[in-house]
C-alpha positions, 0 to 999 in steps of 0.5 A: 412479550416476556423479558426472555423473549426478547433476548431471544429475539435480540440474540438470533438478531445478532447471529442473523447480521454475523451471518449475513456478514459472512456470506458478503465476498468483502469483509469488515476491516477491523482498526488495529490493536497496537502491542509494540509502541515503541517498535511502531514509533522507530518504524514511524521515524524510519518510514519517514527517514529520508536518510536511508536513501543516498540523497538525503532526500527521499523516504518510505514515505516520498512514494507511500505518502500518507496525506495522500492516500499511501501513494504518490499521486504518480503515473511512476514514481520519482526515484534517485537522480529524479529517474522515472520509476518502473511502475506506478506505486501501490499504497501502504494502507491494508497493505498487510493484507496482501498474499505479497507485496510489488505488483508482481509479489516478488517480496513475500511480506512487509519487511522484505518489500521495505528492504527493496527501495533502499539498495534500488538504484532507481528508487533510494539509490543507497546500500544496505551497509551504508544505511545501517551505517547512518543509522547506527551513527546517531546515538538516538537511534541507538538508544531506540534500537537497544529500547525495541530489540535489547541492544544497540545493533542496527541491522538491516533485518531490524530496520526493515522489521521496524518498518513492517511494523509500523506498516501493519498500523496502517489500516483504514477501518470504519468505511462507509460500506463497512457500517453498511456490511455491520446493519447500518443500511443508511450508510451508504447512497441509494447508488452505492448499493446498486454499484455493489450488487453490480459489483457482485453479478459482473463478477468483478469481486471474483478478484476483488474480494477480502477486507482489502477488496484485492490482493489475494491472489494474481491476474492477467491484466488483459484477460478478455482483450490486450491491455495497451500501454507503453509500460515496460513491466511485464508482471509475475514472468519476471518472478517465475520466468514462466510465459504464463504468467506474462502482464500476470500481476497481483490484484490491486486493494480497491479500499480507498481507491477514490484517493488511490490515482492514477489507477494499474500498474502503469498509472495511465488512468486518473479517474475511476469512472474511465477505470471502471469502464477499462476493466470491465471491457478487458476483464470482463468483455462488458460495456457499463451503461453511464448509469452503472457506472455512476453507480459502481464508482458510488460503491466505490468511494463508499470503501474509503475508511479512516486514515491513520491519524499520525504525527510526524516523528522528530529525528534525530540530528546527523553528526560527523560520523553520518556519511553525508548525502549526495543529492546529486549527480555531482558533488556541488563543491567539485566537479568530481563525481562522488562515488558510494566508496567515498562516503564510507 
């Protein structure tokens, strides 16, 4: 066999494997390329930052946690005053990936869900004005605003656009599947091969497909049979107000989904063997064997890729100019109640 040949052979290999790669419904998350360190690093120490609420005490990342998948291992999350949360929380991780952000895509990207939280009773329980005011008060954080944006001002849209930045960082490439999808065949188990070929020809990935394995478009949780549970959210109604689009909500990443518990948007399921079973009955109107569904969790868990490496940021002190935080209901040292007007 001549050199030439070969090459040739070796090229028409490569073209097959792309080609092959883009006839799968799920595609390859690719690590990302980082152009903005230091926008990246004050979205980090903002993500982290449980001043922007008003307890002092709870951060993006308090809901988000990213030793824990993105989430907070939560039916619903703990907000201000230890309030019960709406609905479960989705991760942060290739949430850049989604068509909208909140279960019912009520903020159309990453900056507008960051600004969300904060000013939510239920969740931070503090203001836009009172959180650029702390901010603004440490000179640290001045200086690292002057650094990324050319002045010292601190605004919410800065803020919340150093956030999102920050957020885009966190994807989670080199799954299992995805060496699988690149022509490492030994990737992934005997199992969690046939779990994605019953993935595919149950038709779950008419909604789960893309990089993320979701978040591309809106669906009826309870297609082919009600979906019970006590939650009160009633997804995209409360977005379009239109009656079609009642218990309508995004469809969730399935990446890192074995990390991702409780599962749907009222967190009423720990563990993907009953999930999987849930959905195909009300999405689907089927009923997996046992060993189907041993298989498609195999698959499953096979979509847990990297998690993003990151080193706590170290923030800055408050000061005299920090409006101080109310981490309960009542002032500690007074039987008053402390209201936001005080703290300005």
């Amino acid at each position: 066999m001549t050199k030439l040949t070969c090459i040739a052979i070796f090229i028409a290999g490569i073209f097959a494997s792309a080609h092959a790669i883009s006839a799968e419904p799920i595609e390859v998350i690719k690590a990302v390329k980082v152009t903005e360190p230091e926008k990246v690093e004050l979205g980090k120490m903002l993500f982290f930052e449980p001043r922007l609420s008003k307890s002092g005490y709870i951060s993006c990342n308090s809901c988000h946690n990213l030793a824990t998948g993105g989430v907070d291992a939560l039916p619903t999350s703990v907000g201000h005053n230890w309030q019960q949360g709406p609905i479960n929380s989705p991760t942060v991780l290739n949430a850049n990936y989604m068509l909208a952000q909140f279960w019912d895509g009520r903020a159309s990207d990453l900056q507008a869900q960051a600004a969300g939280p904060i000013e939510n009773p239920k969740e931070m329980g503090y203001s836009h004005a009172l959180a650029t005011q702390t901010i603004a008060s440490m000179p640290a954080y001045r200086a690292h605003f002057a650094k990324v944006y050319g002045d010292e001002n601190v605004t919410i849209d800065r803020l919340t656009n150093a956030i999102s930045t920050f957020e885009k960082t966190l994807v989670t490439p080199n799954s299992p599947f995805d060496q699988y999808l690149l022509g490492k065949q030994d990737a992934i188990s005997v199992d969690a091969k046939a779990g994605y070929q019953l993935f595919k020809s149950k038709g779950c990935v008419s909604c789960h497909n893309g990089p993320a394995v979701g978040g591309t478009m809106y669906m009826k949780m309870g297609l082919i049979k009600p979906f019970h549970t006590n939650n009160p959210a009633e997804g995209r109604i409360a977005v379009t107000g239109k009656e079609a689009d009642k218990f309508v909500f995004k469809v969730p990443t399935l990446r890192n989904i074995e990390l991702t518990y409780p599962y749907f948007h009222d967190g009423s399921v720990w563990t993907l063997e009953e999930a999987v079973n849930t959905m195909a009955d009300i999405q689907l109107g089927q009923k997996l064997s046992d060993k189907e569904n041993l298989e498609m969790v195999a698959f499953l868990v096979s979509l847990t890729g990297d998690q993003p490496q990151i080193s706590l940021p170290i923030l800055p002190p408050s000061n005299k100019n920090t409006p101080r935080p109310v981490p309960f209901s009542h002032d500690p040292m007074s039987s008053k109640p402390v209201s936001s007007e005080s703290l300005k």
